[in-house]
C-alpha positions in Angstrom: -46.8 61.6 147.6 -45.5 60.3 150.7 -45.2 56.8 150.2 -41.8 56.5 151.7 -43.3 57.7 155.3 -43.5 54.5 157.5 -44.7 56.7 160.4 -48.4 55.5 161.8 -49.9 54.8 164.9 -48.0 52.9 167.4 -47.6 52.6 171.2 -44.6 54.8 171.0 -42.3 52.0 172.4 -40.0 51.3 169.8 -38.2 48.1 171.5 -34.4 48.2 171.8 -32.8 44.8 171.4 -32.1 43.8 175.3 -28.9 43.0 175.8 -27.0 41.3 178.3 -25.3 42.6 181.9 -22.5 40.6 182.8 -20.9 40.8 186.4 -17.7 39.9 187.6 -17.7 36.3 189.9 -14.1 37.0 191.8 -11.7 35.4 190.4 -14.0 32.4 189.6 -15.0 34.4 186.0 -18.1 36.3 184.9 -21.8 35.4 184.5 -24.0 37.2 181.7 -27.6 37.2 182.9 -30.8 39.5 180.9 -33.2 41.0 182.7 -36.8 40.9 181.2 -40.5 41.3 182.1 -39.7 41.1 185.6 -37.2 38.7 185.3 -33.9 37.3 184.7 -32.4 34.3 183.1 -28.8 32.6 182.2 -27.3 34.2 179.2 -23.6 32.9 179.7 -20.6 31.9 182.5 -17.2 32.3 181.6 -14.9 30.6 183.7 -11.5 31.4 184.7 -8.6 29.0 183.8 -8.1 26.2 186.7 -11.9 26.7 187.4 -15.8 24.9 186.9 -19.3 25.8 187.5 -22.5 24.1 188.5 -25.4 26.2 187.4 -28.0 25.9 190.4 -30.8 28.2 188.7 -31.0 29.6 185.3 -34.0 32.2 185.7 -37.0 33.3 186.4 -37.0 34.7 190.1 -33.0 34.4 190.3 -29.8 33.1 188.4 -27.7 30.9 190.6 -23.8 29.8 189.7 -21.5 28.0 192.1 -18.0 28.0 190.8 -15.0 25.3 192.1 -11.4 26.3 191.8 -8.2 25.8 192.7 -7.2 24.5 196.3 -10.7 24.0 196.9 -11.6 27.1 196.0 -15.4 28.1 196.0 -17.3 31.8 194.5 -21.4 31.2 195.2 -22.7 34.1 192.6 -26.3 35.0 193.1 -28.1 37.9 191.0 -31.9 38.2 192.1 -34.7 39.5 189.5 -34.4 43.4 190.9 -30.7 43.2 190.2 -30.1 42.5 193.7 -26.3 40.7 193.7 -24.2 38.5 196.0 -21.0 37.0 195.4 -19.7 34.8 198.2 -15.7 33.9 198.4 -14.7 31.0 200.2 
């Protein structure tokens, strides 16, 4: 008897859990975005100590943070839905 046997018919995509990519924002912090299903939303922002963020889009064709530091500081981070990424410094 084989009763333990869980194998059957199935699409033969056995989902991973997605997990998160985080990129570096200078010296603003990090931003932790997931890309799914063509496209990508928000996970997370750490900031850096002396630092703040505005979020300016949270998903769906891109993930916008602005980030205000020090001095008048600014880091523009921008990661697009094909993983296209930008990180502006002024």
């Amino acid at each position: 008897d084989d009763s333990d046997d869980n194998s059957g018919p199935g699409n033969g995509d056995d989902t991973a859990a997605l997990e998160a990519t985080t990129y570096t924002a200078g010296p603003a912090g990090s931003v932790s975005v997931l890309f799914a299903g063509g496209e990508v939303s928000l996970t997370g922002i750490a900031v850096s100590n002396g630092w703040a963020y505005e979020i300016d889009h949270a998903g769906g064709s891109h993930v916008e943070v602005e980030f205000h530091g020090p001095g008048g500081a600014d880091v523009e981070f921008r990661v697009d839905a094909d993983q296209r990424v930008r990180v502006e410094i002024d």
